[in-house]
PADOKE-9717 format. One line per 8 residues: number of its first residue (from 0); their letters; for each residue x, y, z negated of C-alpha. Coordinates in Angstrom, 2 decimals. Layout:
N
NUM) A) X,Y,Z; ...
***
This chain:
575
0) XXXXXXXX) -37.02,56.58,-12.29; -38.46,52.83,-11.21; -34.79,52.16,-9.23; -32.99,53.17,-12.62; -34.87,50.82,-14.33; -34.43,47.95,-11.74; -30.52,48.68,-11.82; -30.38,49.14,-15.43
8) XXXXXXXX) -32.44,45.49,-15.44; -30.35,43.95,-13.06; -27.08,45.18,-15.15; -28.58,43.64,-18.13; -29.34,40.68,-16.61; -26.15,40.10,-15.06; -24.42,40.79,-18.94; -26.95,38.23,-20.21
16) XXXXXXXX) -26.11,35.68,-17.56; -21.89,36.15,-17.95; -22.88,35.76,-22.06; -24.31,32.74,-21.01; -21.64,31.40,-19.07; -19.43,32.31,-21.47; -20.94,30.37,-24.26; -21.36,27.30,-22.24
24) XXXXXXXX) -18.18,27.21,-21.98; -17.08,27.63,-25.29; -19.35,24.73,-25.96; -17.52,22.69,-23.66; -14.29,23.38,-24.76; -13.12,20.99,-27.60; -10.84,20.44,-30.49; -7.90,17.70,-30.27
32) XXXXXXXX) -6.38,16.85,-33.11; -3.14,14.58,-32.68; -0.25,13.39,-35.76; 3.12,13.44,-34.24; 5.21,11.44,-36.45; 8.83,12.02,-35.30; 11.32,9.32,-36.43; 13.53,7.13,-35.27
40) XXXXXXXX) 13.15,3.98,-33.69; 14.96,1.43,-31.62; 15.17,1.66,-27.69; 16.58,-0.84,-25.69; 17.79,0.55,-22.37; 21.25,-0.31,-19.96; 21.58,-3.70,-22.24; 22.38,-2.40,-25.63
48) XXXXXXXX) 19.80,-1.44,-28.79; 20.00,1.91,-29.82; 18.60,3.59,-33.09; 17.01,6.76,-30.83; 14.61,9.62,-32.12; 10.72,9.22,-30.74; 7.35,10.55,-31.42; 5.61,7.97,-32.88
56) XXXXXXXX) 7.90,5.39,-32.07; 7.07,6.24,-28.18; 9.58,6.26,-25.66; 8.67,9.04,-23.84; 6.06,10.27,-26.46; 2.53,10.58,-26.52; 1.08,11.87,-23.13; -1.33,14.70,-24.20
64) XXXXXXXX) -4.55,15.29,-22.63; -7.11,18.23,-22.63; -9.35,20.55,-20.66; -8.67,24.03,-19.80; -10.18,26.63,-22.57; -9.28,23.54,-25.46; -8.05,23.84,-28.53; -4.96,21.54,-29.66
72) XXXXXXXX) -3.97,20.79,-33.01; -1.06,19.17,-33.46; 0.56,17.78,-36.87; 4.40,17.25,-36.70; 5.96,15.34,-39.24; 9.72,15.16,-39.37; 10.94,11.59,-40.86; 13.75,11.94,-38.44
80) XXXXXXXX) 17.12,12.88,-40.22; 17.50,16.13,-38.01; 15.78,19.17,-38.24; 13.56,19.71,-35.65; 10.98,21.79,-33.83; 8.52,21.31,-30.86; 7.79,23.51,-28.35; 4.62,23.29,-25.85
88) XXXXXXXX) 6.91,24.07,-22.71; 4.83,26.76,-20.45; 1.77,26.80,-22.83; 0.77,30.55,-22.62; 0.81,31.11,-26.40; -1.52,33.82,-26.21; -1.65,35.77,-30.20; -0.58,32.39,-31.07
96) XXXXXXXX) 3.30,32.72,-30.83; 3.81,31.17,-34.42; 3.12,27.64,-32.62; 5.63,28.13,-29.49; 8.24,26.47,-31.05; 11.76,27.66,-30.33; 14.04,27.07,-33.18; 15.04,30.57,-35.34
104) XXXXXXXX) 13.53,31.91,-32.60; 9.66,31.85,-33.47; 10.05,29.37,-36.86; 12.55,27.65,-39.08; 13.09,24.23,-38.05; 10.86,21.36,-39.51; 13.15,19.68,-42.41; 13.88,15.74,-42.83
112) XXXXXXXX) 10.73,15.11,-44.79; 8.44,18.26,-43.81; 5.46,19.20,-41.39; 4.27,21.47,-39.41; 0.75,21.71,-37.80; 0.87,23.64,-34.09; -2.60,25.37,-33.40; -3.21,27.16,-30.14
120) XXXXXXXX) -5.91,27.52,-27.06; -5.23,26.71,-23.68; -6.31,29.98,-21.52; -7.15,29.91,-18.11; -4.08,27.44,-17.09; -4.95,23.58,-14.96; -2.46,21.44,-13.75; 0.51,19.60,-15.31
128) XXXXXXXX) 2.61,21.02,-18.62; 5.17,19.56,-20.72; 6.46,19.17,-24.78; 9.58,19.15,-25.96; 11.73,19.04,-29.29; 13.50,22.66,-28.90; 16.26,21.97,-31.28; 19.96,20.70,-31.02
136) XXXXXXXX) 19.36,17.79,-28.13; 16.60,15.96,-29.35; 15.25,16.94,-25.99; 16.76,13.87,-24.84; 14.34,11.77,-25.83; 11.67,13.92,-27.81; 9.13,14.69,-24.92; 5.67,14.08,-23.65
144) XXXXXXXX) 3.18,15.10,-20.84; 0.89,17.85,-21.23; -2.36,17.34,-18.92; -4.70,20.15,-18.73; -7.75,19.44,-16.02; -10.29,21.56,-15.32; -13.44,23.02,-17.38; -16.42,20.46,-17.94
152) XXXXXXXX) -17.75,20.13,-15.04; -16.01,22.26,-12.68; -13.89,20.64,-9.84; -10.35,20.45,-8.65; -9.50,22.94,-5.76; -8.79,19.80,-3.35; -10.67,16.48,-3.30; -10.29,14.68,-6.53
160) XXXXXXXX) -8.17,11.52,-6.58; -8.79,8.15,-7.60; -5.93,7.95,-9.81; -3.71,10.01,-11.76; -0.16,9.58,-13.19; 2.44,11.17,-14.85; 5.71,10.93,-13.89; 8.72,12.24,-16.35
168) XXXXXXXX) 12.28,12.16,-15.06; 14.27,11.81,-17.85; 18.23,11.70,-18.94; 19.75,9.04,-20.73; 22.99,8.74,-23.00; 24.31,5.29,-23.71; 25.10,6.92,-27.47; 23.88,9.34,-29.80
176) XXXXXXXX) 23.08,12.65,-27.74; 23.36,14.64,-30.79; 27.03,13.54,-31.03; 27.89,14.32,-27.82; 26.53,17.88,-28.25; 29.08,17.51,-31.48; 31.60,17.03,-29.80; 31.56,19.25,-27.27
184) XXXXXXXX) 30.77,22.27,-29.73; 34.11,21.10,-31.50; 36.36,20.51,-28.44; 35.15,23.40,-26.72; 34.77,21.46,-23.89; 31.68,20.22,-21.38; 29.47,17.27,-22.60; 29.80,14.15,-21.64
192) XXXXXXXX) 27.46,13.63,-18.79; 24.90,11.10,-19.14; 24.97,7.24,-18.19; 21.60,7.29,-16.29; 17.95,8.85,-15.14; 14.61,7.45,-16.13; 11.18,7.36,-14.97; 8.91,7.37,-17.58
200) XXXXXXXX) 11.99,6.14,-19.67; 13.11,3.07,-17.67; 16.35,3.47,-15.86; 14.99,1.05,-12.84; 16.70,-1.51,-10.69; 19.77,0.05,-9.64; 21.41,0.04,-13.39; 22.41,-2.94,-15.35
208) XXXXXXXX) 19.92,-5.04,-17.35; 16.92,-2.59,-16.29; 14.83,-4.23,-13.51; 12.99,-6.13,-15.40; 10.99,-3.36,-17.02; 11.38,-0.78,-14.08; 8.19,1.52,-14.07; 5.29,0.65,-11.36
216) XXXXXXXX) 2.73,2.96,-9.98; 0.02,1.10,-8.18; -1.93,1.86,-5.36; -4.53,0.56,-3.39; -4.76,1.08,0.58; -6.72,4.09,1.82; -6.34,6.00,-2.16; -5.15,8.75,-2.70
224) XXXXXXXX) -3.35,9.22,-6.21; -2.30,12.75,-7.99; 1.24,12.00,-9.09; 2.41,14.89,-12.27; 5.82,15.12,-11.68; 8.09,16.50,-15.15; 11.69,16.93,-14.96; 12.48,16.49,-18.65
232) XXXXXXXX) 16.08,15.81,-17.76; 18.34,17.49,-20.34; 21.11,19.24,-17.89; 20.26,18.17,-13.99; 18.27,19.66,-11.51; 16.86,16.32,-9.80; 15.66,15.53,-5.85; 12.44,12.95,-6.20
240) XXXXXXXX) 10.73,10.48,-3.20; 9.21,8.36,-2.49; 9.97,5.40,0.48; 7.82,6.21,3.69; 5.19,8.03,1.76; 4.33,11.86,2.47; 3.46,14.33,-1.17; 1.42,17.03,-0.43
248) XXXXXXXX) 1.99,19.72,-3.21; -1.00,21.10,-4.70; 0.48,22.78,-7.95; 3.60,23.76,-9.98; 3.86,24.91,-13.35; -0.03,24.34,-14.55; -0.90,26.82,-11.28; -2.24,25.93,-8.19
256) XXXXXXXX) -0.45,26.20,-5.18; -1.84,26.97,-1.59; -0.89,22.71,-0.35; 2.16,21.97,1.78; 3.67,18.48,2.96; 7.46,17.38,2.37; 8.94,14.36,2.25; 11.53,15.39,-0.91
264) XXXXXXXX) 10.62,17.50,-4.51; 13.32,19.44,-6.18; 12.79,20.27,-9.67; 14.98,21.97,-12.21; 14.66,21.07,-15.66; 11.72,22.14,-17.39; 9.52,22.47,-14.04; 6.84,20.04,-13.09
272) XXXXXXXX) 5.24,19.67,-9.39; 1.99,18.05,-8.93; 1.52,16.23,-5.20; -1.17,13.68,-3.87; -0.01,10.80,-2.27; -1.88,8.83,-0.15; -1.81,4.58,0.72; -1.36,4.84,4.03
280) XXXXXXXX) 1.40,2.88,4.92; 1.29,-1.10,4.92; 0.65,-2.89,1.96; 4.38,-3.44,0.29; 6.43,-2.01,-2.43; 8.17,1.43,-2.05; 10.60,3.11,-4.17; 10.20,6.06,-6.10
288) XXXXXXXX) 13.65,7.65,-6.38; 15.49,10.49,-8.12; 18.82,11.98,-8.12; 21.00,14.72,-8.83; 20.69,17.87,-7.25; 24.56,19.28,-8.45; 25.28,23.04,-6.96; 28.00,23.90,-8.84
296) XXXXXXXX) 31.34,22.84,-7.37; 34.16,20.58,-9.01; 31.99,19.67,-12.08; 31.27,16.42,-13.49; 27.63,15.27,-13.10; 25.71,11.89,-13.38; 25.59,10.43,-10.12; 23.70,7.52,-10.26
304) XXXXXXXX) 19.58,6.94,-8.78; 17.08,5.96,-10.92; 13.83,4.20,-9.33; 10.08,3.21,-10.33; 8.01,1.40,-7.67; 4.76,2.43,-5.96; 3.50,-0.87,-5.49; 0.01,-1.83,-3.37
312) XXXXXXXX) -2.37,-4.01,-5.36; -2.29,-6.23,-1.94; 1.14,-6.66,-1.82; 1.92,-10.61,-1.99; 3.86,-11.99,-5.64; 5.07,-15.13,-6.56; 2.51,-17.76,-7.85; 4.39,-17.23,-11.48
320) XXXXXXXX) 3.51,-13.62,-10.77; 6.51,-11.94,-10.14; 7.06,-9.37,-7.26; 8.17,-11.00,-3.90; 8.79,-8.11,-1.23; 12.06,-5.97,-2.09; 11.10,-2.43,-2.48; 12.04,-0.01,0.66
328) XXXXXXXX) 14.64,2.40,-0.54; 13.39,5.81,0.24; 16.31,8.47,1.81; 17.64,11.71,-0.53; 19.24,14.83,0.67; 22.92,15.03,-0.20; 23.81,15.84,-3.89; 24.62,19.50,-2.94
336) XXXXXXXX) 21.84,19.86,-0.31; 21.18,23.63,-0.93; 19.59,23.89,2.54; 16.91,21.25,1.74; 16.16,23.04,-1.71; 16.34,26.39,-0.28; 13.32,25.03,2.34; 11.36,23.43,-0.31
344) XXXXXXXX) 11.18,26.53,-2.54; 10.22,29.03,0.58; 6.71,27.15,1.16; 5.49,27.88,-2.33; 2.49,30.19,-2.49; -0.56,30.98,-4.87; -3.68,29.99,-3.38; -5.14,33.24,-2.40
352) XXXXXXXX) -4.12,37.10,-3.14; -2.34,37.00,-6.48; -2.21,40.17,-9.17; 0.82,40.90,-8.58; 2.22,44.49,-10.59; 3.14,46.64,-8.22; 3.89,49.62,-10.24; 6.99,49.13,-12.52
360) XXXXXXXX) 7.57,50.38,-15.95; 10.48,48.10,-16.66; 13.16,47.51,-13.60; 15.56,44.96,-15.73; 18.40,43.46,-13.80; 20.33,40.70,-15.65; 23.33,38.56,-14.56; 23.24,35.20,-15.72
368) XXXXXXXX) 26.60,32.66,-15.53; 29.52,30.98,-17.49; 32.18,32.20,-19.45; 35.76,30.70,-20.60; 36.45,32.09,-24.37; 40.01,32.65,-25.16; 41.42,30.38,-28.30; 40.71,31.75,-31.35
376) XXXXXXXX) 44.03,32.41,-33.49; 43.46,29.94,-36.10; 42.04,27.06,-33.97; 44.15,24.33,-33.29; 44.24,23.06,-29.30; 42.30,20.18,-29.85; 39.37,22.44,-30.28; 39.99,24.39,-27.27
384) XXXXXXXX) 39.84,21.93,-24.33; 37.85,24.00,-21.99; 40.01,25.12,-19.01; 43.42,26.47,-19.62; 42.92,26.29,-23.45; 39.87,27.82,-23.55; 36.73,27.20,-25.12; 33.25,27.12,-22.75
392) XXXXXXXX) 30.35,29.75,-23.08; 27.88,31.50,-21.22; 25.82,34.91,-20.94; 23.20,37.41,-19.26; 24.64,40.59,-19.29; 27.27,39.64,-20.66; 25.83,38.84,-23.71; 26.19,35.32,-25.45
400) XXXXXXXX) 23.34,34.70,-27.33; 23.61,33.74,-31.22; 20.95,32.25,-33.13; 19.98,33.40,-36.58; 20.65,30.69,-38.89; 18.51,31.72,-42.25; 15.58,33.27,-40.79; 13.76,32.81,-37.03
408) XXXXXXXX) 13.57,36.51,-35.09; 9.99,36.92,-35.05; 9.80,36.06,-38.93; 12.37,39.16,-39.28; 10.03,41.44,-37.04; 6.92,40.51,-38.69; 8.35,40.90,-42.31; 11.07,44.23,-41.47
416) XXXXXXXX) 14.13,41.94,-42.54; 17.23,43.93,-41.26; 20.23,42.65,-39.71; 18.73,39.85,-38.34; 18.79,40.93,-34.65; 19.54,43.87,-33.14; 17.22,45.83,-30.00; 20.16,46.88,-27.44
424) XXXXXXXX) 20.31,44.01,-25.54; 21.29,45.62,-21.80; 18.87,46.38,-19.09; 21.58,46.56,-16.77; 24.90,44.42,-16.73; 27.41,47.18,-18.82; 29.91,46.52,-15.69; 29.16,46.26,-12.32
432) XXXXXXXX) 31.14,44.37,-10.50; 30.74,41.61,-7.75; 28.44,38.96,-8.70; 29.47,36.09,-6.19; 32.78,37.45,-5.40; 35.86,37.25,-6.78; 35.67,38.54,-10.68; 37.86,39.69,-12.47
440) XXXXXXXX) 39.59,37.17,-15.20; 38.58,40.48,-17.47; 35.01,39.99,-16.74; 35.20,36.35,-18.06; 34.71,36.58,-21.70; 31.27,37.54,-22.80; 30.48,39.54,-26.32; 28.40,37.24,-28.90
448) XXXXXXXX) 25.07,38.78,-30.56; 21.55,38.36,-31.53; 19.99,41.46,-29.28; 16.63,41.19,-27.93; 15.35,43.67,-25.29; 11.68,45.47,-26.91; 9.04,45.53,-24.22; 6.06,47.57,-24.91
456) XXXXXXXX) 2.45,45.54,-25.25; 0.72,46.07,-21.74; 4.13,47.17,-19.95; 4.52,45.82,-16.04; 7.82,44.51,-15.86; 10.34,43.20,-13.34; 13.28,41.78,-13.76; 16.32,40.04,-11.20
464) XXXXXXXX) 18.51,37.52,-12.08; 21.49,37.69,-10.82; 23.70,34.41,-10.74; 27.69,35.13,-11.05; 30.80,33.07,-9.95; 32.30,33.19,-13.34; 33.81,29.81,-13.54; 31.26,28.38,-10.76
472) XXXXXXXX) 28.20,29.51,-9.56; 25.28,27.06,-10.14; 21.40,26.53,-9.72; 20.35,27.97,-13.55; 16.69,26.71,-14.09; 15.36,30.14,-16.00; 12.49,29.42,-18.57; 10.33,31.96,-20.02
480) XXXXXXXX) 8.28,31.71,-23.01; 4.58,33.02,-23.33; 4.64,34.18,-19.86; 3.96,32.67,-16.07; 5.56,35.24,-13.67; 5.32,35.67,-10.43; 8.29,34.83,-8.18; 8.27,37.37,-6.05
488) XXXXXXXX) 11.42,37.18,-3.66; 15.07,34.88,-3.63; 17.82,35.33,-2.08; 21.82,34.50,-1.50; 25.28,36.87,-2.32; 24.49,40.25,-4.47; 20.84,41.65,-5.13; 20.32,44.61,-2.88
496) XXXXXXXX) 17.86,47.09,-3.45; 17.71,49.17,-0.62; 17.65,45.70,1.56; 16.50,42.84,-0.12; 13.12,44.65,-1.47; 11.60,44.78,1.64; 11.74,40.63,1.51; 9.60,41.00,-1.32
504) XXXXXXXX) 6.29,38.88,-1.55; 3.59,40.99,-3.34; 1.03,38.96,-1.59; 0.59,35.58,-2.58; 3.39,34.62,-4.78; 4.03,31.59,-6.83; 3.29,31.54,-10.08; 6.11,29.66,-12.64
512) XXXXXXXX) 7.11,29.38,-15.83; 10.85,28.10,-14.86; 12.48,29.85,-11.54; 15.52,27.92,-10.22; 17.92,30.93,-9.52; 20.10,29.69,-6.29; 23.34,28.92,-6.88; 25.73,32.79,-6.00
520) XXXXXXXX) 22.06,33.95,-5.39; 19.33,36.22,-7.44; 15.78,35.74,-8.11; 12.95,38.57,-8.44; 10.28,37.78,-11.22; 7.49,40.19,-12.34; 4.52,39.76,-15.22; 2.80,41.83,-17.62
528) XXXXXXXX) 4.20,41.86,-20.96; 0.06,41.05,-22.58; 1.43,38.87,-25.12; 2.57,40.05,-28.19; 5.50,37.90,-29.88; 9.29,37.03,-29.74; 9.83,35.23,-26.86; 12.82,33.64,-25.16
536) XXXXXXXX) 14.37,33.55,-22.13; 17.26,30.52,-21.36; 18.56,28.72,-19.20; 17.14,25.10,-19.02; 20.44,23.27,-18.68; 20.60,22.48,-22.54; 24.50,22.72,-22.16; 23.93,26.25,-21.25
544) XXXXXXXX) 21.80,27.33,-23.93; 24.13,26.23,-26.15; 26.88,27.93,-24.91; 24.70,31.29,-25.08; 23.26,31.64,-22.01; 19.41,33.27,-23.72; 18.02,36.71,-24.55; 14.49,37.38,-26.46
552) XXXXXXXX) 11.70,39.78,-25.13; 10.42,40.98,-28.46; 6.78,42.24,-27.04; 5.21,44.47,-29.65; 1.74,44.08,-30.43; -1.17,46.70,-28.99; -4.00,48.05,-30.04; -6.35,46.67,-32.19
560) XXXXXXXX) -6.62,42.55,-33.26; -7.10,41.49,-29.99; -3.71,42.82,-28.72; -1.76,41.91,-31.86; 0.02,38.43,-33.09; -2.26,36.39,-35.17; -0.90,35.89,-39.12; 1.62,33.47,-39.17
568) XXXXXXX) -0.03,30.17,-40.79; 0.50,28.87,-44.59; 2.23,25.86,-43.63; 4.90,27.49,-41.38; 8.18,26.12,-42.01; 10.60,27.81,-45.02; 14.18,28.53,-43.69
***
């Protein structure tokens, strides 16, 4: 009887001490309240004036930054003369999918003249985020840093660096980017590609009329610094250096990562990298440098290098104060250096044993690629001036996705609109055929809907993607909302299941928000569908979004409040 008493004791001591815990750290955790004001103002970059969309006049916007378990509240004003929407790019979203962002997906787009206030917690996730406008292209230049560091109080998992800095590689159009996306949706055709990369918005000194305001990181001897590396770029997957200097990665994705050394990053667009660089080398100027990474074959791409400069605080300047050692131009892999990506991706791991599901209630294999649509009858050629008269698209299963245009998809679910969606999007391509082969020209015109794939709340789910040489294979950057999953396996040619599952990591895993899919490869991704919500899945290339190349998870809510979507909020947008 005395020993149940001392366990019972103990038990309630240890339920008193976890209560406290708990509540210290809800003490800690704080409210930040920021007004976006988006708008446009005038950017100078590659010698003209341009009229471009910001956040508060900020080229890139605001850089955001909290503590893990904080709350952000975030007021978006639209005095811009697009609609427009913001989306909190790998932000877990958890009961809180009202705020992710996606236009028609999870809202109606913010009007010329309205607001919108974003309200959500950040769970359980350190390390380097992103936002982004998620409507037409504003992407382009609507985007900012999202910092989460740890708890109050509680270290990083490696020693803490002297200095931190974001750095966003960007894409930049010498014209409107909206048009261009206009144009291309009326010709049919691919986009024009863009006219140079930024670092934290400056082109840098390899382009025309840019040095002068090129981007410098300084550093002193002996430091080390934790760079935050963002590729915001609209379509490219981007290599990024830095002369003589080594980056030991420490996260991806707001997730730690077990550390590794390379001398080159490779990020698609929407993924971010965080590495520590150290001063070690003599006291001098080194280029930062990024440049395409361009896997699919025969297609147009912005070749050019943009630079910042990691300059040491010792290095000697002119007396008028101007730099006086030339920066030493780091080396990149080859524009279609799949070997050197293919290495880089194999040394990411989680930390230590990850919860990986290893029981399956969902086995969801989808292909993911291009498409050529045949001329409509009544278009004239001029609006069909995609290959051989055709007009451009893309798919997963073999399903282009369609937006709703009068109502978002989880406004539809919530209120029981019909029509608005449908729930047969495929779990398996509807033909089977050879992904990376030769396809048949029959296979090349994908089937346009709104379909979204139901997932039950709590169900463990895996699913492959499966590029396809339809039109060219390529490196397709796949995001998904609410969720990090767990990379669990990649791979070149056709997914094999009786093979290729035995390659499977259900160890120690990264954990992403964005998986590059190699180019006439497959990726293996697994999570737990614990968030209720619409959520989408798309490729990150912008151009192939557009073109259709999406599906939704609609996750339906468990049981009881805590495993059910919040109410949406008063203020959320009216179609």
């Amino acid at each position: 009887m005395e020993a149940l008493k001392i366990i019972h004791g103990s038990s309630l001591l240890l339920v008193i001490l976890v209560l406290l815990a708990s509540a210290l750290s809800s003490a800690n955790a704080r409210v930040h309240e920021h007004q976006f004001v988006v708008q446009a103002a005038k950017v100078k970059r590659l010698c003209k004036t341009h009229n471009t969309i910001t956040v508060n006049g900020q080229f890139p916007g605001p850089t955001l930054e909290i503590n893990n378990g904080d709350t952000l509240v975030v007021k978006v004003t639209n005095k811009a003369r697009y609609n427009v929407t913001i989306h909190w790019h790998g932000v877990r979203q958890m009961r809180t999918g009202w705020a992710d962002g996606p236009e028609f997906v999870t809202q109606c787009p913010i009007r010329p003249g309205g607001s919108y206030t974003y309200r959500f917690t950040i769970q359980g996730q350190e390390g380097t985020l992103w936002w982004h406008a998620h409507s037409s292209w504003l992407r382009a230049t609507v985007y900012g840093a999202l910092i989460i560091r740890p708890r109050e109080g509680e270290p990083y998992p490696f020693p803490k660096p002297k200095c931190e800095t974001p750095i966003l590689l960007g894409e930049w159009w010498d014209t409107n980017p909206i048009d261009v996306l206009r144009q291309a949706t009326r010709t049919g055709a691919a986009p024009n590609v863009s006219d140079a990369y930024t670092i934290n918005g400056q082109p840098g000194d390899l382009y025309k009329c840019s040095s002068q305001d090129t981007t410098v990181v300084p550093i002193d001897s002996g430091e080390t610094h934790l760079l935050r590396v963002i590729n915001a770029a609209l379509n490219q997957p981007l290599f990024f250096t830095v002369a003589n200097h080594k980056l030991t990665v420490v996260g991806a994705d707001a997730s730690y990562l077990k550390p590794f050394t390379t001398n080159v990053l490779m990020l698609g667009p929407g993924q971010t990298t965080d590495v520590l660089i150290t001063g070690d080398q003599p006291s001098s100027r080194y280029y930062m440098a990024a440049r395409a990474y361009q896997s699919a074959q025969n297609a147009p791409f912005d070749n050019t290098t943009t630079t910042a400069i990691l300059q040491y605080k010792s290095a000697n300047h002119h007396a008028k104060g101007g730099p006086s050692i030339k920066p030493v131009m780091p080396q990149l892999p080859a524009y279609n250096d799949t070997n050197t990506v293919t290495a880089f991706s194999n040394k990411f791991r989680s930390p230590r044993k990850a919860e990986v599901p290893t029981e399956i209630d969902e086995n969801l294999f989808f292909t993911v690629g291009l498409g050529l649509n045949k001329c409509p009858p009544n278009f004239r050629k001029r609006r069909c001036q995609g290959p051989n008269g055709t007009r451009f698209t893309a798919s997963m299963n073999n399903v282009s996705f369609v937006l709703p245009r009068n109502i978002s998809i989880l406004q539809a679910h919530q209120l029981g609109v019909p029509n608005v969606f449908t729930t047969d999007f495929p779990a398996n391509p509807p033909v089977k055929f050879d992904y990376t082969g030769n396809v048949s020209r029959s296979l090349w015109q994908p089937v346009p809907g709104t379909k979204v794939y139901k997932l039950k709340y709590g169900s463990r789910v895996q699913v492959v993607l499966q590029d396809t040489n339809i039109v060219t294979p390529e490196d397709h950057p796949i995001h998904l909302h609410g969720y990090d999953f767990y990379i669990v396996a990649e791979g070149f040619g056709n997914f094999n299941p009786k093979k290729d599952t035995a390659k499977f990591n259900l160890v120690d895993p990264p954990l992403r928000n964005t998986v590059a899919v190699p180019s006439n490869g497959w990726a293996v991704i697994r999570f737990v569908a614990d968030n209720p919500g619409a959520w989408i899945m798309h490729c990150h290339l912008d151009v192939h979004i557009n073109w259709g190349l999406a599906m939704v998870f609609l996750v339906e809510n468990g049981v009881g409040k805590l495993q059910s979507i919040e109410p949406p909020p008063a203020d959320l947008p009216l179609c």
